[in-house]
C-alpha positions in Angstrom: 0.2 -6.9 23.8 0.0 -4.1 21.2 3.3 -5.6 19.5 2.0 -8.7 19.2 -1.3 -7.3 17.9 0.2 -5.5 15.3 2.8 -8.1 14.7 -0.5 -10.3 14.1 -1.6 -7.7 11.8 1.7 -7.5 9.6 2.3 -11.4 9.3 -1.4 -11.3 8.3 -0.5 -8.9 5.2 2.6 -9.4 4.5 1.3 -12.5 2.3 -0.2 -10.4 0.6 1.6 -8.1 -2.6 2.3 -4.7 -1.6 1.0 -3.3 -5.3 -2.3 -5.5 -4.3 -4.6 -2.2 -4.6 -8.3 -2.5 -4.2 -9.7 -0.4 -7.5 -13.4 -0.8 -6.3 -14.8 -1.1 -2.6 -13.2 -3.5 -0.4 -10.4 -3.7 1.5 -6.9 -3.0 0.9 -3.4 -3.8 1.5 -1.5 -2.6 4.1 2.1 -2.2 2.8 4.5 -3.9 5.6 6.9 -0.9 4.7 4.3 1.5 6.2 3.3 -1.2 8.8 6.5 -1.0 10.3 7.1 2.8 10.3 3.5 3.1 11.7 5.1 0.7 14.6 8.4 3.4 15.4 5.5 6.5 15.6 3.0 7.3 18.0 -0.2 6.6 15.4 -2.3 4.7 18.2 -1.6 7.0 20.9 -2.5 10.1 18.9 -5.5 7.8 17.3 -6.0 7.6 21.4 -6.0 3.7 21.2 -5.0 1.6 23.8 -4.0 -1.7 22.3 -4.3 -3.0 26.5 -7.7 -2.0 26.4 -8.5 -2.4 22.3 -12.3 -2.5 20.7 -13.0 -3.7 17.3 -13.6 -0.1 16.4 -10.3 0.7 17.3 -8.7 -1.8 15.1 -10.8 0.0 12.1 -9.8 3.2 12.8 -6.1 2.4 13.1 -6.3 0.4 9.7 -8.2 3.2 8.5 -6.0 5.4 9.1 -3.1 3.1 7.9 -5.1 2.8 4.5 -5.5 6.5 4.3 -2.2 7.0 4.9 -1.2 4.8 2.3 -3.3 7.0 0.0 -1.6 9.9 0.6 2.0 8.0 0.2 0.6 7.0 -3.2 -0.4 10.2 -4.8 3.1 11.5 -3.1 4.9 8.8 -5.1 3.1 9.9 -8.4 3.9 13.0 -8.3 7.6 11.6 -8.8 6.3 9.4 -11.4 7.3 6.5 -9.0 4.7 3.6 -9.0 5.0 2.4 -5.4 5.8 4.7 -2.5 9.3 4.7 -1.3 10.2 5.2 2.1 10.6 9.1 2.1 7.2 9.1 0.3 6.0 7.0 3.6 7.5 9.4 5.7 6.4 12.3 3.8 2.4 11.3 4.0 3.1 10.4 8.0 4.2 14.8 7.8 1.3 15.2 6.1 -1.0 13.0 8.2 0.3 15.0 11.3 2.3 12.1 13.1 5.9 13.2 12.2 8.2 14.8 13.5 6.0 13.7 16.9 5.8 17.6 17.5 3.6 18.5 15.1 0.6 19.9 15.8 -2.2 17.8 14.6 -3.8 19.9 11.8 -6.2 17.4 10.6 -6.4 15.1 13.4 -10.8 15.9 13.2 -10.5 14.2 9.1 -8.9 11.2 10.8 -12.6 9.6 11.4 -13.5 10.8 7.7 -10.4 9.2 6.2 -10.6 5.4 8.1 -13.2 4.4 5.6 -10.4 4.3 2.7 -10.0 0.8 4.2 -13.5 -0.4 2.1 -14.2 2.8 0.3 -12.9 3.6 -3.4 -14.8 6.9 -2.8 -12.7 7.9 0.3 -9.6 6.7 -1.7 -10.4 9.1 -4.3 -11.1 12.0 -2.2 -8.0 11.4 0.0 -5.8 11.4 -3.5 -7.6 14.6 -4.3 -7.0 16.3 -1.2 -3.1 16.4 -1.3 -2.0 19.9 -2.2 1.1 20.7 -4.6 3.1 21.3 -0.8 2.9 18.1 0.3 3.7 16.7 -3.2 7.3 18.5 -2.6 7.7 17.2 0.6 9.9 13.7 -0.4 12.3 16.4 -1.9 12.5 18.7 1.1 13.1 15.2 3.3 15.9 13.6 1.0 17.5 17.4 0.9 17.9 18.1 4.5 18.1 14.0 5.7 15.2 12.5 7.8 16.8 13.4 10.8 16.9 17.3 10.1 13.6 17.3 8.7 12.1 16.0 12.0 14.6 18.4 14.2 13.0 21.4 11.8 9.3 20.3 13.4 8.1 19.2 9.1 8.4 22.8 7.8 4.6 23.1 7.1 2.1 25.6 7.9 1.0 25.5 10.9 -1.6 27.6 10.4 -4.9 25.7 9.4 -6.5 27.7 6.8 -3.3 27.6 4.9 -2.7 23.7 5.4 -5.6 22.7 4.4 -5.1 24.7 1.4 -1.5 24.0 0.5 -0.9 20.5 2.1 -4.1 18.8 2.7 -7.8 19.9 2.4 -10.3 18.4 4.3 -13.0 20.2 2.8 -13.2 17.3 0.2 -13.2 14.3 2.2 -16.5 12.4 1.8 -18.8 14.1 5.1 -16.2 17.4 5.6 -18.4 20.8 4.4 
């Protein structure tokens, strides 16, 4: 069922161009590349969705969090004067996002709620590209350096203590809500 739901969800977008960007409010585009490394990590199950059981509200929230994601993957990709996120910058903004390596503690799991509005919200967007700290811009290096695999065996390399997260890799404190 939930493979076929998100199946459903990729064929859906994947019409769709993957630089498609909403600039205003309104929805935006999923990239299938992030779409299908969502599918190999355990996004719903730390979202705590069952896709047996789904709501509306969890669809939101996991395309909320998708679109947030996608954010973060963005303002990665900048950083390396790279228009469109690449793979490793995927992978990176999953690190960041506490999903991968599937050991990490999840740091900012309580901003997940205040980041699923960057489905709609050009505001959230914004705030999401402001909150990535100069660590997390490093992190496509650090991946590409050490390989994927080595990276994830390491347990992402980030701080793991939350004061210092959110002030090195991702702060909260200016998501739209977060005081």
């Amino acid at each position: 069922m939930r493979e076929q739901f998100i199946s459903a969800i990729i064929l859906i977008t994947s019409f769709i161009p993957v630089s498609a960007m909403a600039q205003e409010n309104g929805p935006v585009i999923i990239p299938e590349q992030l779409q299908e490394l969502a599918l190999k990590f355990p996004i719903a199950e730390r979202l705590k969705i069952d896709w047996n059981n789904a709501a509306p509200d969890d669809v939101g929230r996991y395309l909320g969090f998708l679109a947030a994601t996608h954010e973060v993957a963005i303002t990665v990709a900048n950083s390396h004067d790279r228009k469109e996120p690449s793979n490793v910058d995927f992978l990176a903004a999953l690190s960041i996002q506490c999903i991968w390596p599937n050991n990490k503690p999840p740091l900012i799991a309580e901003s997940w709620p205040l980041q699923a509005p960057a489905f709609y919200s050009a505001a959230v967007r914004e705030a999401i590209r402001e909150a990535v700290g100069p660590t997390a811009k490093e992190l496509p290096d650090r991946i590409e350096k050490i390989g994927q695999d080595a990276y994830a065996a390491s347990g992402g390399s980030l701080p793991t203590n939350a004061k210092q997260y959110y002030q090195d890799v991702f702060n909260i404190q200016k998501l739209p809500g977060e005081k």
